[in-house]
C-alpha positions in Angstrom: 94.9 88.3 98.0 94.7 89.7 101.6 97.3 91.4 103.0 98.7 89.7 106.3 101.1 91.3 108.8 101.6 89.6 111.9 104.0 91.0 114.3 105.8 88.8 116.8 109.2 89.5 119.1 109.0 85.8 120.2 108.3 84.5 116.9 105.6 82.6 114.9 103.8 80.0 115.6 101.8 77.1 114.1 98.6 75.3 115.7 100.2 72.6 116.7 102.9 74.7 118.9 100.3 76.9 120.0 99.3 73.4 121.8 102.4 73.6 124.0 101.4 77.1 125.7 100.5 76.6 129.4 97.5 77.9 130.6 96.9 79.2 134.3 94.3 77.9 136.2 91.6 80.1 136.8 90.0 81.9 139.8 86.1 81.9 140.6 85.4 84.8 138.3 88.1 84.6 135.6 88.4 81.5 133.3 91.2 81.3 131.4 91.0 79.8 127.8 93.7 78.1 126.3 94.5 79.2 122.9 94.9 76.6 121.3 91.0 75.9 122.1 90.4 79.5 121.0 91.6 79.0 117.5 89.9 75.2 117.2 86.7 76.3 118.4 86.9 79.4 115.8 88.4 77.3 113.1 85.5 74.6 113.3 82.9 77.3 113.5 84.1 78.6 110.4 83.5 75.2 109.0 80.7 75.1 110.1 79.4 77.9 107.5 81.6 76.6 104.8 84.9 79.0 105.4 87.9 77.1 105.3 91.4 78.3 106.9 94.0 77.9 103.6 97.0 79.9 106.0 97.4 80.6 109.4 99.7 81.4 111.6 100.3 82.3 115.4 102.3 84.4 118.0 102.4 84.8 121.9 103.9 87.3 124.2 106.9 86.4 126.5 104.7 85.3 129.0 102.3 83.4 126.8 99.7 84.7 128.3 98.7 86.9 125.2 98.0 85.2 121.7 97.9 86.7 118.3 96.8 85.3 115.1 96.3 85.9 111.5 94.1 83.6 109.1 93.6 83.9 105.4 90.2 82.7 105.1 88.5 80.9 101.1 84.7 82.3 101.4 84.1 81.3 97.8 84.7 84.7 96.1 86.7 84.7 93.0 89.9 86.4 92.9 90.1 88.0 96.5 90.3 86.1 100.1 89.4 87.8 103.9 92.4 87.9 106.4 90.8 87.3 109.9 92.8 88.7 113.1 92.1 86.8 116.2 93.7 87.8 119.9 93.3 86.0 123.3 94.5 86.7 126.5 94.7 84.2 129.9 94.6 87.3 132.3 92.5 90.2 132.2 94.3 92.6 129.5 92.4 92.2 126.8 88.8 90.9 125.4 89.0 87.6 123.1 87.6 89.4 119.8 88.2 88.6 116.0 88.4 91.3 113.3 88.1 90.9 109.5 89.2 92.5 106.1 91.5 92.4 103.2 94.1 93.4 105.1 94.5 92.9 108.8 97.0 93.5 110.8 98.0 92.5 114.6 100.6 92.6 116.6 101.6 92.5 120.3 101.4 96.7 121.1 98.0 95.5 120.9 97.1 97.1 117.9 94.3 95.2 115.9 92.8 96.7 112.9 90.3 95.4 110.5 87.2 96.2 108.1 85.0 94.7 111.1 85.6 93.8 113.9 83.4 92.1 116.5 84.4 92.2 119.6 83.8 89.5 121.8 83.4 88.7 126.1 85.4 88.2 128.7 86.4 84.6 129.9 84.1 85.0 133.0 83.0 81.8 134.9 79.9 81.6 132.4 81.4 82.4 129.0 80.6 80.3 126.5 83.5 80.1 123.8 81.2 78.6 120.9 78.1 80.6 121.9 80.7 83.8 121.0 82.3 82.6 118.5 78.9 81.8 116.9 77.5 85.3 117.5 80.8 87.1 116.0 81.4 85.1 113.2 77.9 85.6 112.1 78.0 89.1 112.7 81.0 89.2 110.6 79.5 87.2 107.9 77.0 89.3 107.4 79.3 92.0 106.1 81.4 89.6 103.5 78.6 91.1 101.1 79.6 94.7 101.3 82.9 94.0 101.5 83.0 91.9 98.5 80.7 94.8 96.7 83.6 97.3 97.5 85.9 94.9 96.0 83.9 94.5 93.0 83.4 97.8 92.3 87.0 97.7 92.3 87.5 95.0 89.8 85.2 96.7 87.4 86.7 100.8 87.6 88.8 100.7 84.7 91.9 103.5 84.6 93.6 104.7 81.6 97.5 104.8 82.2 96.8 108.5 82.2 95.1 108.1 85.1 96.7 105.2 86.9 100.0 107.6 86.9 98.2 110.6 87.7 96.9 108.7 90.9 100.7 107.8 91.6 101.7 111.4 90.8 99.3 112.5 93.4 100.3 110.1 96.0 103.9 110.6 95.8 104.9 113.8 94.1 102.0 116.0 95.4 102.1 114.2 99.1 98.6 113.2 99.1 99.0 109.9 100.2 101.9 109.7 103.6 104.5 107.3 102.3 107.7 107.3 101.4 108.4 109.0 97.9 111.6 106.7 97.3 108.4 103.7 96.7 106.6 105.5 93.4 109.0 104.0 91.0 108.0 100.6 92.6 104.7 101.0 92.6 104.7 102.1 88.8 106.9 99.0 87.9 104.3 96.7 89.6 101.1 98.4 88.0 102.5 98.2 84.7 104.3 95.1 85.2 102.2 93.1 87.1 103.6 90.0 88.9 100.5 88.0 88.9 98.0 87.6 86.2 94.8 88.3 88.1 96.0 92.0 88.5 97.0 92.4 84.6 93.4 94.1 84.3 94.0 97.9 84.3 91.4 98.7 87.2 91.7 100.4 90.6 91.9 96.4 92.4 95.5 95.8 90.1 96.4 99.7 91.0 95.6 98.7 94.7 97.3 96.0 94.8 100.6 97.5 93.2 100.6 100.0 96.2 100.3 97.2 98.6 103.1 95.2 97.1 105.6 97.6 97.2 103.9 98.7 100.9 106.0 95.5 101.8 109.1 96.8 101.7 108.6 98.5 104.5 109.0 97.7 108.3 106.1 96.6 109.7 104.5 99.7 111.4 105.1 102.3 108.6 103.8 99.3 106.3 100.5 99.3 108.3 100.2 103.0 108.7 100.5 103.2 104.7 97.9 100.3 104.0 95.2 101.9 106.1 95.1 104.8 104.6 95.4 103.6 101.4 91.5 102.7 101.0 90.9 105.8 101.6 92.9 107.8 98.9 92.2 105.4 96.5 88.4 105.9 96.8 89.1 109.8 95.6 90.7 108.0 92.4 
């Protein structure tokens, strides 16, 4: 499953809510969007390719002008899901822009991180919403196959327990990986005691998957700053 964090001092949203936001008028060069047309028009252009939206969930700045949302995406592929990040903004501080992976996280300091991320135009008097969304969900379509043949790969690297608590050794005891050491015990009791079937396997994807689980029980930056560079120590596995 992809890992979601969405971070919101005004709290979360749903579509229908997002609905209620006001949108200023606009000026001759700047065209404000609402949001709530943001996320319809990406939502139906998703359908359009045969991605459907099972979660979603939304967030706006105090002022409403900025939006933030997370969606976990069913593209088809067996045993894993994308997250897509989407932002919007009705004044000038930001680009509309959409980023994918399997885990994505955004949040209103404005950081947005993903495995790809298109980044789309400005609301100027001649932006097209669907013509962009088009463009960047295609783009970002086009790399569901690499991404799903990281995954794989994965899936299929099988680990002895030797090795599984060797790669925890190194992460906590040794330092190579920069998160708390108080989380190893964790992280062992989920690998070898998984919660959820589909990560009973012992492979690199269940080991991964232990480390982000226990990842949760952190607050929300530290929890991103561990996830992303995860990926990374885990390919040296």
């Amino acid at each position: 499953m992809p890992e979601l964090t969405l971070l919101s001092q005004q709290g979360k949203l749903t579509r229908e809510e997002l609905v209620l936001v006001p949108t200023p008028l606009g000026t001759a060069t700047h065209r404000p969007i609402p949001h709530c047309e943001v996320v319809n028009a990406l939502i139906e252009t998703l359908g359009f390719r045969h991605i459907s939206v099972v979660h979603e969930e939304y967030a706006v700045d105090r002022t409403g002008a900025k939006m933030f949302g997370v969606m976990e995406l069913d593209q088809g592929m067996h045993g894993a899901r994308f997250a897509l990040g989407i932002r919007n903004a009705h004044d000038k501080s930001l680009r509309l822009a959409v980023t994918v992976g399997y885990r994505v996280f955004v949040c209103e300091n404005l950081a947005f991180s993903g495995d790809f991320s298109p980044v789309l135009a400005k609301h100027t008097k001649n932006f097209s919403l669907n013509a962009a969304l088009s463009v960047g969900v295609d783009d970002m379509q086009r790399n569901f196959k690499p991404m799903v043949e990281g995954v794989e790969r994965w899936q299929g690297k099988q680990l002895t327990d030797v090795s599984a608590r060797l790669v925890i050794y190194r992460a906590f005891i040794e330092g190579d990986l920069e998160v708390p050491r108080h989380l190893d015990r964790r992280v062992h009791d989920l690998y070898f005691n998984p919660q959820h079937e589909e990560f009973a396997p012992r492979t690199l994807w269940s080991l991964s998957n232990a480390f982000t689980s226990a990842f949760r029980e952190l607050e929300p930056i530290p929890q991103y700053r561990a996830t992303a560079k995860l990926a990374g120590f885990l390919a040296t596995a």
